[in-house]
N, C-alpha and C positions, 0 to 999 in steps of 0.2 A: 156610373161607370167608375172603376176601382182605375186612382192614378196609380202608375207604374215606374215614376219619377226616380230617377238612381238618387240622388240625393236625400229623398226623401227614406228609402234603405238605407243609407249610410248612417244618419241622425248627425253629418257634421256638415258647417257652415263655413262655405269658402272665403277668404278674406286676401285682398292686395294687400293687405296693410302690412309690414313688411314684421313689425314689431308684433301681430295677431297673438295671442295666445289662446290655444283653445280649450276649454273648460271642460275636464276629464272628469266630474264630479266627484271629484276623492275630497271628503273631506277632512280637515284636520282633528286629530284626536283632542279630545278635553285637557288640561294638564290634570294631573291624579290631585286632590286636593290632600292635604295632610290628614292624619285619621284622625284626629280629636275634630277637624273640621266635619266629617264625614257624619252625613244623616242616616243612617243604614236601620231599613224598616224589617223586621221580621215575623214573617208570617207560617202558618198551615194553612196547606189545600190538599185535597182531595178528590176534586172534579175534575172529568174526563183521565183520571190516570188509575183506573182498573180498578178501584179500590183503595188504591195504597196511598199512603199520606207521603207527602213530604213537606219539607221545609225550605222555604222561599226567602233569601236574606235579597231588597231591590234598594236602589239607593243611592248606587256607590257610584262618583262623579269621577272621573278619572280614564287612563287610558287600559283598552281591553284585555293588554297582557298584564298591567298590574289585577285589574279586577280575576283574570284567570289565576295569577299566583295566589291571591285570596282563596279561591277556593277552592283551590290546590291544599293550602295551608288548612283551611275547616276540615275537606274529607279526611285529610291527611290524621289531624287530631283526633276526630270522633272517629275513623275506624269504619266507615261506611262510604257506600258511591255516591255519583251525584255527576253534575255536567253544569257546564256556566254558559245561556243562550240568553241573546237577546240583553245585555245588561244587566240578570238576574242571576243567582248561585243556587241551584237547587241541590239539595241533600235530602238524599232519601231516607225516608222515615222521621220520626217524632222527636224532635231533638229542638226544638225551640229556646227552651230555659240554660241544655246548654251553649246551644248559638249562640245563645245572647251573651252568656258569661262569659266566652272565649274571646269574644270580639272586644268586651269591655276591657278584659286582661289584656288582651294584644295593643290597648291604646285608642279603640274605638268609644270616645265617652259618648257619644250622642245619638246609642244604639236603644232601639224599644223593641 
């Protein structure tokens, strides 16, 4: 038989304790590390997306608005779309070698 417990809906646990804090699961952003720190891998795929290649830069330790100004800043220079999910920068189309060079110019030395 399916418990129907209000508590068990809510997902929160009641507490006397006066000082309780209850754990919203937000966690704290990474700090951005400096870009000469920054590992930043860059890749091509082409699976599951129609055809069309793109270019996948993953990597990058830091917080999610700097990683969007990143690649804000890529599509920006190469002149093409793209979208930042999940921790990853994708840019659409075949643009690897200049990724690579852009990022090295911008101060990213530990870029492949």
């Amino acid at each position: 038989m399916k418990n129907n417990d209000w508590k068990d809906r809510l997902g929160m646990v009641y507490s006397t304790n006066p000082d309780f804090k209850y754990d919203i699961g937000d966690e704290e952003e990474a700090e951005t590390l400096p870009k000469n720190q920054q590992r930043l891998r860059v890749r091509m795929e082409k699976n599951g997306r129609g055809g069309k290649t793109v270019t996948i830069v993953a990597g990058f330790v830091g917080s999610d608005a700097d990683l969007k100004e990143l690649g804000k800043w890529l599509k920006g220079r190469l002149g093409v779309g793209g979208s930042v999910k999940e921790g990853e920068i994708i840019v659409q189309g075949d643009f690897k070698s200049r990724v690579i060079d852009l990022l090295k110019v911008d101060g990213y030395t530990q870029t492949k």
